[in-house]
Every structure is written in C-alpha cells, then in structure tokens.
N, C-alpha and C positions, 0 to 999 in steps of 0.2 A: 689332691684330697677332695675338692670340688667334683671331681668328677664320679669319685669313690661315693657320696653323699648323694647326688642326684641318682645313681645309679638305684644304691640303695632305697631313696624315696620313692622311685616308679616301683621294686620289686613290693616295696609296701604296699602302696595305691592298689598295685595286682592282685594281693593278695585281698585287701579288703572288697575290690572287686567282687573277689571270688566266691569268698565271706557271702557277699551279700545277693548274690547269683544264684547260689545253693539254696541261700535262707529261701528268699522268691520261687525258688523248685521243690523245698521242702513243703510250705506252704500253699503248692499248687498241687501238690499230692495228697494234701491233708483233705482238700476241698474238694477233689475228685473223690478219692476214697468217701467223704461224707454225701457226697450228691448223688455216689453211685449208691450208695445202702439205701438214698433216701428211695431213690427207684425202685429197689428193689422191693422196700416196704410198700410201697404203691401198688408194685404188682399182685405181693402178696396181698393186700385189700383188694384188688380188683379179682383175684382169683375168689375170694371169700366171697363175695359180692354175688360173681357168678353160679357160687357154689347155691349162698342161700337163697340166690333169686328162684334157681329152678326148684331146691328142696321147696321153697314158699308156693311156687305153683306148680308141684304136685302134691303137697298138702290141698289146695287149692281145689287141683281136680277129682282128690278124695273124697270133701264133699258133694262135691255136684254128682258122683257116682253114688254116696250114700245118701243122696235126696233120690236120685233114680231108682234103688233097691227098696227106699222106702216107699217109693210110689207102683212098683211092682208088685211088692206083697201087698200092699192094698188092693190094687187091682183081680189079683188070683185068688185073695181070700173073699171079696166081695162078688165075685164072679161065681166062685165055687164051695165057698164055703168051709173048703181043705184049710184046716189050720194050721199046715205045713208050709204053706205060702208065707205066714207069718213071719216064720226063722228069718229071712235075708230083713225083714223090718225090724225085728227086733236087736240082729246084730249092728245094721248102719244106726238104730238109734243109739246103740252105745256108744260107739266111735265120732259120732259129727262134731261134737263138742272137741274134741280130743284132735280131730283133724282141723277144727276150726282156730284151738290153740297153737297149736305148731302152726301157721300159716302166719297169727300175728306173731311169733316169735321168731321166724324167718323174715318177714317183710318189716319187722320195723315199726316207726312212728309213722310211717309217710302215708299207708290205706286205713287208719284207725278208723275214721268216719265209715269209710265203706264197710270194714269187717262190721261195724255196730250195725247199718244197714242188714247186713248180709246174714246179721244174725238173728234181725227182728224180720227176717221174711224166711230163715227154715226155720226160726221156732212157730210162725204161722202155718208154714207147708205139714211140720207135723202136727199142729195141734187140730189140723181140718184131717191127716190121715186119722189120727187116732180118736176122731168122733166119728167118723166112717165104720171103721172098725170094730167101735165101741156097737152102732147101731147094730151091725151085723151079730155080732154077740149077742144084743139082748132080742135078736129075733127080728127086726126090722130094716131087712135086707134092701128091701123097693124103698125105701126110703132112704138109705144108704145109697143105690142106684140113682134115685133122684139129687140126691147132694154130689153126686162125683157129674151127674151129666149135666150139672148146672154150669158147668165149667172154674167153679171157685177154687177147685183144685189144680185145676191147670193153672191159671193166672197166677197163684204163688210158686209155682213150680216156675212158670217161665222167667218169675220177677227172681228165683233161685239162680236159675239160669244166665237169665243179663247180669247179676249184680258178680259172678263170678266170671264171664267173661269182660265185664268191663274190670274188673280188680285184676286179671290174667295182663290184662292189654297193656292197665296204668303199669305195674309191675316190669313187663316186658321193657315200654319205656326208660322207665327209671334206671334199668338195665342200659341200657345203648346210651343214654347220656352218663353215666358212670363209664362205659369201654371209652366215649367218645372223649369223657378227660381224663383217663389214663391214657387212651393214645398220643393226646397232646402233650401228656406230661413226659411221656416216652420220647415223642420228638424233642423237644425241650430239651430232656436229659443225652438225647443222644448229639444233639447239636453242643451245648455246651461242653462232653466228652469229648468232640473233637476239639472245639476249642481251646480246650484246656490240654488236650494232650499234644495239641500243634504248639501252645507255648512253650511246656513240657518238655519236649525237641528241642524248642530251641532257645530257652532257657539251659538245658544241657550239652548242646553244639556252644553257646555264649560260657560255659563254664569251661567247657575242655578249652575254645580259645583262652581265658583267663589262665586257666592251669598253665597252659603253653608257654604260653606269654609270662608267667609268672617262675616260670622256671628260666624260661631264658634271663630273664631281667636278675634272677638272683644267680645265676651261671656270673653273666656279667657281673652281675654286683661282686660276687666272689672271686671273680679275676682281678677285679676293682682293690678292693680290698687285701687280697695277697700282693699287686705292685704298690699298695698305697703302706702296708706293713713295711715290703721289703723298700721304701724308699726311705720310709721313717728310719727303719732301719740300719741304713746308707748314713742319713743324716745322725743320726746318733750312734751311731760308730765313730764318724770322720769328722764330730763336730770338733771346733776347737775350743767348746767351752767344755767343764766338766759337766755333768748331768747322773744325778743319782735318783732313782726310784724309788720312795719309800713308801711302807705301808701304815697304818696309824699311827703303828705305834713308836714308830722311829725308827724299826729296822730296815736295813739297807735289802734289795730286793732285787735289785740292778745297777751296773753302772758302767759308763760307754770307757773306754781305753782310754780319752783324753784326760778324765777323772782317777782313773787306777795309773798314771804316769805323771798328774799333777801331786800324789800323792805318794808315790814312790810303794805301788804296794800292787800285787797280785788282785784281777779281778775278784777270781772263783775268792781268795782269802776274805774279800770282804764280807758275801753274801751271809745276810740274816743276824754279824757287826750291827752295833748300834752305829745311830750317826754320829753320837758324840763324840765317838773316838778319833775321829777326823778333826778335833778342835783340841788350841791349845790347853783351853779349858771349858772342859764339858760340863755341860747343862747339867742340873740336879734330875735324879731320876723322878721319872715322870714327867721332866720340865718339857720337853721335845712332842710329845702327847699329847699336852694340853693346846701347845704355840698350834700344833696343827689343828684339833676341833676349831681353835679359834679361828683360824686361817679360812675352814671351810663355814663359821659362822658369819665372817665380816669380809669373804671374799667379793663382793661389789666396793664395800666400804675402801678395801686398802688389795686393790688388784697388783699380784705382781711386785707386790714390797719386796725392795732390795735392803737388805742388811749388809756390815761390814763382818767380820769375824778374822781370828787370827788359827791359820791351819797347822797344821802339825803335818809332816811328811814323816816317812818309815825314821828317817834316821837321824828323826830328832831335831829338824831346823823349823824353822817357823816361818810363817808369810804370812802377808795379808791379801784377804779375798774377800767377794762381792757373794752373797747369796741371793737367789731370789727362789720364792716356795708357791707353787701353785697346786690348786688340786688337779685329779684326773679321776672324772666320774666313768665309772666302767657298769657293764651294767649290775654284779653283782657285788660288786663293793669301790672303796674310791681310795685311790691311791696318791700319791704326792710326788710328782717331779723338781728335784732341788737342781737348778743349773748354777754352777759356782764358775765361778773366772777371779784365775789369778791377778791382780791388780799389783802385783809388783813394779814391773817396767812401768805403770802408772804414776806410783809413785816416785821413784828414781824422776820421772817426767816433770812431774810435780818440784820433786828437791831441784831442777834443775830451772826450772820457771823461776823459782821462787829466788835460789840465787844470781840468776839472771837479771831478775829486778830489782832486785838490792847492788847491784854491779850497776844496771840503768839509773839508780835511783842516786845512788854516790857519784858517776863517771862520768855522767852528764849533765845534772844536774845544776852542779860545783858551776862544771866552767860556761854553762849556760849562762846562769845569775852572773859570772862576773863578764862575761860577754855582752848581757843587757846592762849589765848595771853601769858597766865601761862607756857605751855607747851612749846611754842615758846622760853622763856625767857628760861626754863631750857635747849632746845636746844640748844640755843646759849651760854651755857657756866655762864647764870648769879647764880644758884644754886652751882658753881663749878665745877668740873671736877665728872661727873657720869660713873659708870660699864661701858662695850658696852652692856652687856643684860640689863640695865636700860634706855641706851640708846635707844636701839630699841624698847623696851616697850612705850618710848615715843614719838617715832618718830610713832609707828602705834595708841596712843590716838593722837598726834595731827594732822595725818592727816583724822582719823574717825572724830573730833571735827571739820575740815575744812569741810569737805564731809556732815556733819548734818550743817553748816551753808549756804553749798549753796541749799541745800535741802529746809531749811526755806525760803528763798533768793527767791527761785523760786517759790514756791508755794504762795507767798506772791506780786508777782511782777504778776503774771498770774492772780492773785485774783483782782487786781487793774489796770491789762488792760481790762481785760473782765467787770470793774464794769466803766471804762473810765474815773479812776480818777488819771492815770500817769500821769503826768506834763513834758512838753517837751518847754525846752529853745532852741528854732531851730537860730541856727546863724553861722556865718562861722567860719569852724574850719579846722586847718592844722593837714595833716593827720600824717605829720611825729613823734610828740609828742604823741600823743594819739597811734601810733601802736607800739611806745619802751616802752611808758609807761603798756601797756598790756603786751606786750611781759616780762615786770619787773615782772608784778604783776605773769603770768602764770610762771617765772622761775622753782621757788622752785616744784608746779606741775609738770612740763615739767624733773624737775630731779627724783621723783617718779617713773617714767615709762622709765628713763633712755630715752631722747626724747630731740633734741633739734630745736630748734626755730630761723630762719632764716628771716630776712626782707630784699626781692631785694634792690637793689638800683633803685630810681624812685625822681623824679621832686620833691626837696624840696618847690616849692611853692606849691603843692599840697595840694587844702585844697577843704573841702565840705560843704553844710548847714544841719546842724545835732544839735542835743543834746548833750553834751561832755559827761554827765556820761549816758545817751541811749547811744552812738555809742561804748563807753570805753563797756559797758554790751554785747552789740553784739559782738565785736570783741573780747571779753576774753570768752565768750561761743563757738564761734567759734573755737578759738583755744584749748580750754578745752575738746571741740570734737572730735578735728584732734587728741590731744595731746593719749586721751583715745587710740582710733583706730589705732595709729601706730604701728609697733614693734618695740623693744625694739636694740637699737641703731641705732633708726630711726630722720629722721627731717622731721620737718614741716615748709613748706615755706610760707611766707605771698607775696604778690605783687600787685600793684597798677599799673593801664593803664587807661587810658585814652580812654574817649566814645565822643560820640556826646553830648553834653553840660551834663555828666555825669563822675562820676570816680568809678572805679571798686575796689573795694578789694575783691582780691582771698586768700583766706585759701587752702594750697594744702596737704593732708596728701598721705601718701605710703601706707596704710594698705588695707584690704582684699576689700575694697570697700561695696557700698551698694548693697545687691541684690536686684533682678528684680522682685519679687512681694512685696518687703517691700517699692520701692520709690514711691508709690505715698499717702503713709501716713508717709511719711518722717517729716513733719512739723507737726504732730498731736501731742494733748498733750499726755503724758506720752507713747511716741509712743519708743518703742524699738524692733529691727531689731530679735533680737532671746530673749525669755523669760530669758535667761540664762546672758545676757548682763549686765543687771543689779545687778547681783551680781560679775560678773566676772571686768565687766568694771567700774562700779558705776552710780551713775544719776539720775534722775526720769524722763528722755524723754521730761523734761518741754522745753530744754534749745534749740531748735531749734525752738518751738514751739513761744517760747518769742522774738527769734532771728527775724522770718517774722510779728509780730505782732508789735513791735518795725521799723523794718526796713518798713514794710506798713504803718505806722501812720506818719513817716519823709518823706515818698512822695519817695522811694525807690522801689526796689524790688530786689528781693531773689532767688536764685535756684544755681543748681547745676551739674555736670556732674561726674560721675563713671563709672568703669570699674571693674566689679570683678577680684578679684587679683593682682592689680594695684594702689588703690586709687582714690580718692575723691577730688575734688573741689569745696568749695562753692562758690559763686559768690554774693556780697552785692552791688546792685549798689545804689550809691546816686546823687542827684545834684551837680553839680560844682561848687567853688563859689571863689570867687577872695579870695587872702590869705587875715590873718588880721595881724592887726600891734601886732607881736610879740614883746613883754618885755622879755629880758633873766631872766629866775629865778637865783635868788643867791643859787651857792653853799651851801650846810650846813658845808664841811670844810673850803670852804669863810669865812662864816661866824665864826666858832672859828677861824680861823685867826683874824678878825678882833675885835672881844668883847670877851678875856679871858675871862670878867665877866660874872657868867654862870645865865639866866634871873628864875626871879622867878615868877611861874605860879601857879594860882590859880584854883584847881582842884574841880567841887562839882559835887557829884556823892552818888544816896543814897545806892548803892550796896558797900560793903567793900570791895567786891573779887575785881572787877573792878578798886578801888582806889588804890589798891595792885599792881594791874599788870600794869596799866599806871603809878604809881611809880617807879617799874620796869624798863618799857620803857624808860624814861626820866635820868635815873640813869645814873650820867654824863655829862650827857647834860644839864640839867636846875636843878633847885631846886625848887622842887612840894610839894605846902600845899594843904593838900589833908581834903576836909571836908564832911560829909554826909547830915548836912541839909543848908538849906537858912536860917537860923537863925544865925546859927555859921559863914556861910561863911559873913552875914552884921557884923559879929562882927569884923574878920579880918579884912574888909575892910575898917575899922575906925582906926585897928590898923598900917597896912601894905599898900605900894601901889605896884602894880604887872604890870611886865611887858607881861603880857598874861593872857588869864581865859581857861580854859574847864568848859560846864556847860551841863549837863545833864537835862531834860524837867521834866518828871512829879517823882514830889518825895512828899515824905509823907507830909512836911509842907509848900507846894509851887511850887514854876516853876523856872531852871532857869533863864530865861525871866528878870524873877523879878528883876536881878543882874545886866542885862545890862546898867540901867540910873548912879544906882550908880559907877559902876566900870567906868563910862565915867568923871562921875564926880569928882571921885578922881582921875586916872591913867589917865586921856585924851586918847587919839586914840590907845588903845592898841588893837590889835587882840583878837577878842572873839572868840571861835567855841564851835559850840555846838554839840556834841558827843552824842548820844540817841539812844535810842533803835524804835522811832515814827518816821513814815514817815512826816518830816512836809513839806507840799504843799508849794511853793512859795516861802521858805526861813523865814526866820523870823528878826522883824525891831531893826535895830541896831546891827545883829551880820553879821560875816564875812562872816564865811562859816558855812555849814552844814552837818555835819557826819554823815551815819546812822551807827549804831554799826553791827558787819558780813558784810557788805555791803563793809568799810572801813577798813581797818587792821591796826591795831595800828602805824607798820609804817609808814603809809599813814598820820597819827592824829599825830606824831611825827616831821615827814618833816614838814608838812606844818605850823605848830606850831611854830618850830625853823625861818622857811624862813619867816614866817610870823613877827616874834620879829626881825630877822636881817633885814628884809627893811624899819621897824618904825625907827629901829634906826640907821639907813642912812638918810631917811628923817629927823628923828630929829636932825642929825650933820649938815642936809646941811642947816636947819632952815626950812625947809617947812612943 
C-alpha cells in the first residue's frame, strides 16, 4: 500500500510540475507576443517618422523655390517691364504660406523657433519684392534698379536661404537619432526574442520531460494500484473475519465470503439488504443512518469502536459477535466497512475460565487454609512440644503453604479486575485501624526476613473514601513488597501526610531500590526487576500490578520514588474524607473476662481437614460442633441452640445459606459468618459477615467470631 501511495505522490508532484511548466510557457508567449507588437508599433512610428521627415522637407524646399520664383519675376519685370514676368510671383505668393504650413505640421514642435524665423525673413524678402514692383509700376524703374542693386534684396533672400537649409539640416538630424533608437530598440527587441524563444524551447523540451515522466509515474502508479486493489482483494476475500461494505444509509454493498458463511447466506442474496437483517434484533429504521453520520462526525473521538451484538444466521440460531464500523472516504462519496468476528468460541473460553476458577477457588483453597491453618496450630505448640528439626520443617511447609495462598490470592483477584467483577464498598474509612491492622496481619511475614514494621505517628482522625478489605489488600501488598526488598535487620516505615483534599500513604523500604530500566514496567503483571527475584524473593509480580488497579478503580493514584542503593517509596494517594463514627471493638480478653461461659458454635463445612483445624483454632475458646452436611447440621438445630454458626457455601447436599432462616429462628440474632472458599459478590441476606478462605486467616474467623458472640451478649444483658 505504501508503495501504491508513493507512487501515486510522484505522478502528482509530475503532474503539478507540469501544471506549472506550461503555465511559465504560457506566460513566455504572452510576453513575446506583446514585445513583438510593441516592435512592431515602433516600426510603424519610425516609418511615419520617416514618412513626415521628408514630406516636412520638401515642404521645405517648396518654399525656398517659391522665394526663387518670387525673385525672378522681380528681376524680369524690373529688367523689362513685361508684366508677364509677374505670373511665377504672383503664383509662389499664394502658395508660401501654405507651404510654410504643411512644413510646421510635418516637422512638429521641435523647428518652431526657426519656422517663426523663417517666416519673419520671407515675409521681409517679399515685402522688399513687392515695393520694387510697386516702384516699377508707378514708373520709377531706376529707382527700383537702385533698390535691387543695393543688395537688400539679396541679403533677405540669402537669410531665406540659410534659415531653410539650417531647418533641412536640424530636421535631417532629428531624423537619424530617431533611426538610431529604433535601431536599438530593434536590437533590444531582437535579443530578448531570442531569449525568450531559447526559454520557450526549453521550457517546452522541460514539459515534454514532465509529461514523460508523468505518464510513466502514473503507468506505475496504475500497476501500483491494480496489485494494491488485487491484494486488498486477496485479503478480503480470505480474511477470517467477516467484513461488509456499507453505504450511508445502511445498505449492504459488499461482503467478503467469510461474512456470507458466518451468516449462512448467499453473497449476491445480500447485496443492497439492509444491515439490520443480520441482527437478532434490528435497529429502528433510520437507527443505522444516523449511528453512521455519527461515526463519520466523532471518528477521531471514538476511532474503531467495537460493539457487542447478537447475530442471527439463515436458519434462525443466534450468536454473539464483535462489530467494529469505520469509514472509507473515497473520492466521490464515503462508505463504511463493518468487520464483525464471531466471538463464540470466546465465549465457550470465557464459560470455561470462569468455571475453572470457581474449581481453583473451592479445590484449593479449602485444603490450602487447612494446610496452613494445621501447620499454624502445630507451630504454635497445639500438637505439643515438637524436635527444633521438626520445628523448622514446619516452619518452611507453612510458610511455602502461605506463599502458594497468595499466589492463588493474586492470580484470582487479577482475573476478577480485569473481567470487572471486584465489588468495591467505597465509604469513609480511618486510616489508623486499617494500617495496625495490616501491619498485624504482615507481622509473622515481616519476622521471616527478619524485618520490622514502623507506623509514624500522624492525625488520628485521618481517614479516606476507600473499600476496607480493597485498601487492607493494597496496603498489606505494599508492605509484602517493601517487607521482601529490605535487608535483613531492616525496617519499613509506613506514613500518612496530608495533600490538597487527599491523604497520602507512603510505604518506605531501605533496600537496593528499583533500577532505571526496570521502572517503567514497575506496575506490569507478573512484572519482576531481575528473573532471579522470584525465586530468591518469592511473588508472581501480580502484587503491584493489583495495588494500581485497585487504587485507579477507588479514584486514587499510585507511584513512586527510588534511588538505587537507598530504597523505595511508594506513594497511594486517596481522597480525604471526614472520619466515621468509630464503635470501640471489644477485647477478646474483655470478653472472657466477662462470660466464663465458653459459647457454643455451630460449624458446617464439607471438608473434614478444614473442620479439624477450625476446631483447633477455637480450642479453648468456644465449643465447636463441627458437621459436614446441611442435613445433619437441621438436625442439631432441633436438638441444640447456638450461640454462633460458621457455614461454608457450596457442599454436596446444599448451601449454607439454607441454615441462615432456621438458626434465626431457633438462636434469634446470633452472629453468622460464612467462611468459603467462593467469592460471593454483595454479601449474602441474613449473614453478618463474609470470609473468603486464604484471603482470611483463621485468626481473623476466630476474633471476629468471639467479638462477634461477646457484643450479642452485651446487648442481650442490656435488653436490646
């Protein structure tokens, strides 16, 4: 396609080349064409020129021959008396005037002076002929003789004479400096003729290359373009996704074989079909019409949006599929390519994800907790008094049995933000409970790695809008990360400051810090700094990754500052939010202070390890009837009334659910929790709280258990 495009850009460039080649040739013709006329009119004034220089002087020499005519009839009438002489004087006196006219109207403004001369010296020549003339007339001939051979006659005649050859001479002049700038202007014009016609050339030799070139370039671009159709063509033929062509208004116009087979229907059948018919339920008319202007109004806005829809095939079955609708600007009008893909097998993918982790979430869960909870109990002395090498053997299964629950933990929490089915109870919460409480849970951690745990001192009303068990998750990953990276009688500090309508929690660890090409996939899933980390440190990379995923869904944000060799700070900021009204929780030694009687709880669980090791737990502290179905556990509860339940979700003959009406019914408002291995969404109606098993540590299902019996039975002393 690239190549198709280039191609096409040179035949363009060519083209305007060419454009612009011609125009510069156009434009050189225009100016030759005007330069040459101008010439031409030059000539024609130089002809004219020529024409009136010599009418002007022989005008010119008309007078000085009719001054001689007039001085010959002088001469022969004064000589002889013959009045016949006269005629040739009497006809040049008509004419001088008349010849003297046409001379200035040939010659111009340029001899004025002279002709004014020229004409106060024949009006003198004749006015000395014609008192000659006159004298002979009146008889005084020898005195007419004496006036002509004084020579006053001559002298105006000669001054007739010079003043007509000096006006011939000026004239002749004026004449040769007018050839001599028409000649120049002739060279001139004939020089830039060549020049201009040597452009001209090749100005027209530069266009024929252009055309040349501009044919070739679109020859190519046209080869260009027939493999780049016939390849599209290829591809949308053999694509595997469907692909339909519409035009505004929603009708189908094209569509490639993978679409008319996804569809169960004959190409040719569809063409100029609405698209709607292809859906199980189609769009109102005009709906499809409109989706598209909009498409081509806010296509930067929402490029390539993928919708869901439900398809319909010829023969009536139904599926789900993926659309996505773009335009295609063509040049006389714009068309729409819809590419749909079947999402089926996606789905079926999905159904089997999903019960996949509901299989992880029951299967391993279960005998995880009673694997750690088992090992716990022999730690803590309930098996007796064990070896130290038995001891240590237990102390590293149950911190690998800790280490594969958060593993599950994570992998299962990542699986359910990414599918956006976390549940977030957002309400204000004080941050001082919730960071000792973490700090509880990360203890026995924090003593692993020989590592401890500091919280500044900061503003007991400090509190934020958050999820209690989201923010408890972010801040014990947090610390699980600092905890890992420290050295070994090291601490990590926790601290809380205050922002602009936000509050800050910093996690500060002292270890080696992050390096500088590993931070900016710091927050990526399964992201670890050296391959080696993960077995040295432990992890799966999820736990920072769930930290900004959590903390961006509460309306937070996240990051960090290090220093190699120094340590690491993370930074979780939240919204601020006024504290809430704290209840102090009761003591669990409160509470055996005040009720020796140790309460008896009713445990149903279809795992036996699990009943085993929450017996364990309890050992002491209450008296637990421990049953494995719903069958058995309605039977007790006809026999027995309980001051507390545990009840585990899905079991082979029922739900504990099921338990909740009756145990209300017989025990009134006892604490119920339910303990399981199922994430259940929302809570469930009529029980207290909700435990997930790995999630929760037994201690955790213990306190709250006991605090939960000792404040029924406060209320029930005080009568409420």
């Amino acid at each position: 396609m690239d190549i198709g495009i280039s191609g096409l850009h040179r035949a363009i460039w060519s083209n305007r080349l060419l454009i612009g080649t011609c125009a510069t040739a156009l434009l050189v013709v225009l100016f030759l064409v005007v330069d040459v006329d101008r010439g031409f009119e030059q000539n024609a004034r130089l002809r004219q020129d020529v024409s009136d220089s010599y009418d002007a002087r022989a005008a010119l020499q008309a007078v000085l021959t009719r001054h001689q005519d007039i001085e010959l009839g002088q001469r022969g009438y004064v000589i002889t008396g013959d009045p016949g002489f006269l005629q040739p004087y009497r006809d040049a006196e008509t004419r001088i005037e008349a010849n003297l006219n046409a001379f200035a109207r040939r010659a111009g403004e340029g001899p004025s002076r002279n002709i004014a001369e020229l004409r106060r010296a024949s009006a003198e020549k004749r006015q000395f002929v014609s008192r000659t003339i006159g004298l002979v007339e009146t008889g005084h001939r020898a005195e007419a003789e004496r006036l002509i051979a004084s020579g006053e006659g001559k002298e105006s005649m000669d001054r007739v004479r010079s003043l007509v050859s000096e006006i011939s001479e000026n004239e002749r002049q004026r004449l040769r400096e007018r050839i001599t700038v028409a000649d120049a202007a002739r060279e001139a014009l004939r020089q830039r003729t060549f020049i201009l016609l040597t452009g001209l050339i090749l100005l027209l030799a530069l266009s024929a290359f252009f055309i040349a070139r501009s044919q070739a370039a679109r020859k190519r671009a046209f080869r260009r373009a027939q493999d780049l159709a016939a390849r599209q063509e290829a591809i949308f033929d053999s694509a595997k996704d469907g692909m339909i062509v519409l035009n505004p208004s929603g009708s189908i116009e094209s569509l490639n074989p993978a679409a008319a087979s996804m569809f169960g229907v004959a190409p040719e059948s569809m063409l100029r079909r609405d698209i709607g018919s292809l859906f199980e339920i189609a769009p109102d008319r005009g709906q499809i019409e409109t989706f598209l202007r909009r498409l081509v109004a806010n296509r930067k806005s929402h490029p390539r949006q993928i919708q869901e829809f439900v398809g319909r095939r010829s023969d009536g079955a139904s599926f789900p599929l993926e659309v996505s609708v773009s335009p295609v600007h063509l040049a006389d009008a714009t068309l729409f390519l819809a590419v749909i893909r079947d999402i089926s097998e996606r789905r079926e993918v999905e159904q089997m994800k999903s019960e996949f982790v509901a299989t992880v979430s029951h299967e391993l869960r279960t005998p995880l907790t009673s694997i750690a909870g088992s090992l716990g109990l022999i730690s803590g002395g309930a098996a007796g008094d064990v070896s130290p090498k038995v001891a240590r053997l237990v102390e590293i299964a149950h911190s690998n049995a800790a280490r594969l629950v958060r593993l599950i933990n994570d992998i299962l929490d990542i699986e359910k933000i990414e599918a956006g089915r976390m549940p977030f109870d957002v309400r204000s919460l004080a941050l001082r409970p919730i960071l000792d409480e973490a700090a509880q849970q990360m203890s026995g951690f924090a003593r692993e790695y020989d590592v401890s745990v500091q919280i500044e001192p900061f503003d007991s009303d400090a509190a934020v809008l958050a999820d209690e068990d989201r923010l408890m998750q972010v801040v014990s990953n947090l610390l699980s990360n600092a905890i890992k990276f420290s050295p070994r009688g090291g601490n990590v500090t926790v601290r809380v400051s205050a922002l602009d309508r936000r509050r800050r929690i910093s996690v500060i660890d002292r270890g080696a810090g992050i390096p500088e090409a590993f931070r900016d996939r710091i927050f990526g899933k399964f992201a670890q700094a050296d391959a080696s980390d993960s077995r040295q440190k432990g992890g799966t990379g999820l736990g920072l990754s769930i930290v900004r995923e959590i903390v961006v869904r509460l309306g937070g944000s996240v990051g960090f500052e290090s220093e190699e060799g120094k340590g690491t700070v993370f930074h979780v900021d939240l919204p601020a939010a006024e504290p809430p009204n704290m209840t102090p929780r009761a003591d669990l030694a409160e509470s055996s202070v005040r009720n020796s009687t140790l309460p008896v709880i009713l445990h149903v669980d279809d795992d036996p390890d699990m009943l085993a090791v929450v017996a364990g737990m309890f050992e002491n502290k209450a008296n637990l009837q421990s049953t494995p179905s719903v069958a058995e556990a309605r039977a007790l509860l006809g026999r027995h009334r309980y001051d507390g339940a545990i009840l585990d979700v899905g079991m082979l003959d029922g739900c504990g659910t099921d338990l909740v009406a009756p145990l209300r019914k017989r025990s009134g408002a006892i604490p119920i929790i339910l303990f399981t291995a199922q994430e259940i969404e929302g809570g469930a109606e009529g029980v207290d709280l909700v435990l997930v098993k790995s999630r929760a540590s037994l201690d955790l299902l213990v306190r709250e258990m006991l605090d939960r019996i000792d404040r029924a039975r406060r209320n029930a002393e005080r009568g409420e």
